[in-house]
C-alpha positions in Angstrom: 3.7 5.1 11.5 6.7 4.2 13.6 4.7 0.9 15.2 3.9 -0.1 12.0 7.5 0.8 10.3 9.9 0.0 12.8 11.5 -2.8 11.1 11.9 -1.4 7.6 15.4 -1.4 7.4 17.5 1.6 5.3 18.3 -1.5 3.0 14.6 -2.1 2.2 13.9 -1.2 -1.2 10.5 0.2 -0.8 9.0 3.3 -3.1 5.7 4.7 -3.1 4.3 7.4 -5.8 3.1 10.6 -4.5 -0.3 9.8 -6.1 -0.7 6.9 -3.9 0.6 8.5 -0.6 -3.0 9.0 0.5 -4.0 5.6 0.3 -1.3 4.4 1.9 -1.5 6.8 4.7 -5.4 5.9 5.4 -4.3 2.0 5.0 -1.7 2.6 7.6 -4.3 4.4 10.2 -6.5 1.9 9.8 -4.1 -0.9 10.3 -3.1 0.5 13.5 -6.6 0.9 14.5 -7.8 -2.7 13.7 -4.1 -3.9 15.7 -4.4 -1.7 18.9 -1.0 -1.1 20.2 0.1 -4.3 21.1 -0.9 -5.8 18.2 1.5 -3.7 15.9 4.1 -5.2 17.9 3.5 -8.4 15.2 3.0 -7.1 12.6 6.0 -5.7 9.9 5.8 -4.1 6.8 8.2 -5.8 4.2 7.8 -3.8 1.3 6.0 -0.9 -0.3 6.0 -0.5 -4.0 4.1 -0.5 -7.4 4.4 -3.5 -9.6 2.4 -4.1 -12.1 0.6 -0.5 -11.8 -0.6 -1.6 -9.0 0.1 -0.8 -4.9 1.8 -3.8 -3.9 2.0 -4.0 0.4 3.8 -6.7 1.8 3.6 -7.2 5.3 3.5 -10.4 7.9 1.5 -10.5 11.0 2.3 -13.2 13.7 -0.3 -15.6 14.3 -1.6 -15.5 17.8 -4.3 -16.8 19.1 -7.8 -15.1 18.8 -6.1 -13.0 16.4 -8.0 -14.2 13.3 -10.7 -11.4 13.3 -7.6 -9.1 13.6 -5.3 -11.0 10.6 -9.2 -11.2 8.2 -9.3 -7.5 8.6 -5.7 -6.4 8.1 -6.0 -8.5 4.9 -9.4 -7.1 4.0 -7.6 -3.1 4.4 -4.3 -4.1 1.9 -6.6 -5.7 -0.3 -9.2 -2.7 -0.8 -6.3 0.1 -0.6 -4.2 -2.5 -3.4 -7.7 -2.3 -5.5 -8.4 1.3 -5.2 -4.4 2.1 -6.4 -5.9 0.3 -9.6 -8.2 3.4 -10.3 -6.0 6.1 -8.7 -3.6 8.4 -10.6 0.5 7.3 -9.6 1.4 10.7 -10.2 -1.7 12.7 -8.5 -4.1 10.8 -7.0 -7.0 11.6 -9.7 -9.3 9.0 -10.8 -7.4 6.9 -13.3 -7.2 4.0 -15.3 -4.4 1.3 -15.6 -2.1 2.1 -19.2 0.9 0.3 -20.5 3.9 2.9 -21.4 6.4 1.9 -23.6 6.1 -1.3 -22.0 5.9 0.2 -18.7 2.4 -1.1 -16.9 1.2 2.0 -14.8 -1.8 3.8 -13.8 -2.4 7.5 -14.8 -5.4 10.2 -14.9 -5.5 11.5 -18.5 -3.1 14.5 -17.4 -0.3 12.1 -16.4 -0.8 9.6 -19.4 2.0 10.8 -21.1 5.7 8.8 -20.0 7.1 12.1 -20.0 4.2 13.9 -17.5 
């Protein structure tokens, strides 16, 4: 997703578990598709990561004007993918449920709940 990407910097600490690549990727399509073109152009992705055993997004949009519908829906796509990384294995992508790990806040399918697995 180069238009969405293009300012994440080789110095941007960003990581994403393989479980959640899908949600990601299906966030990302429909970001692009609720922006159009043009409107990728303001809009950056800060970082990518799990905190908390939860997807964590960060992004900013420019404010333009008449882009409200745009920024609500944007908002509307992290916040549902966020929620759904809540239920869906890190590791695989299998339904899931959030577990602490030695301390460690994650969320794993039954498979995965190991720390080890």
């Amino acid at each position: 997703y180069p238009l969405l990407f293009r300012n994440l910097e080789a110095a941007s600490w960003s990581y994403l578990p393989a479980g959640w690549f899908g949600l990601v990727d299906r966030l990302c399509t429909e970001i692009q598709a609720a922006l159009g073109p043009a409107g990728c152009g303001d809009f950056e992705v800060h970082e990518v990561k799990p905190k908390f055993g939860a997807l964590r997004f960060y992004y900013r949009l420019a404010a333009r004007d008449g882009a409200g519908t745009a920024a609500r829906r944007v908002r509307e796509l992290v916040d549902s993918a966020c929620a759904a990384s809540e239920s869906t294995c890190e590791r695989c992508g299998a339904p899931a449920r959030h577990r602490n790990l030695n301390g460690y806040e994650t969320t794993r399918c039954d498979k995965h709940a190991a720390p080890n697995k």
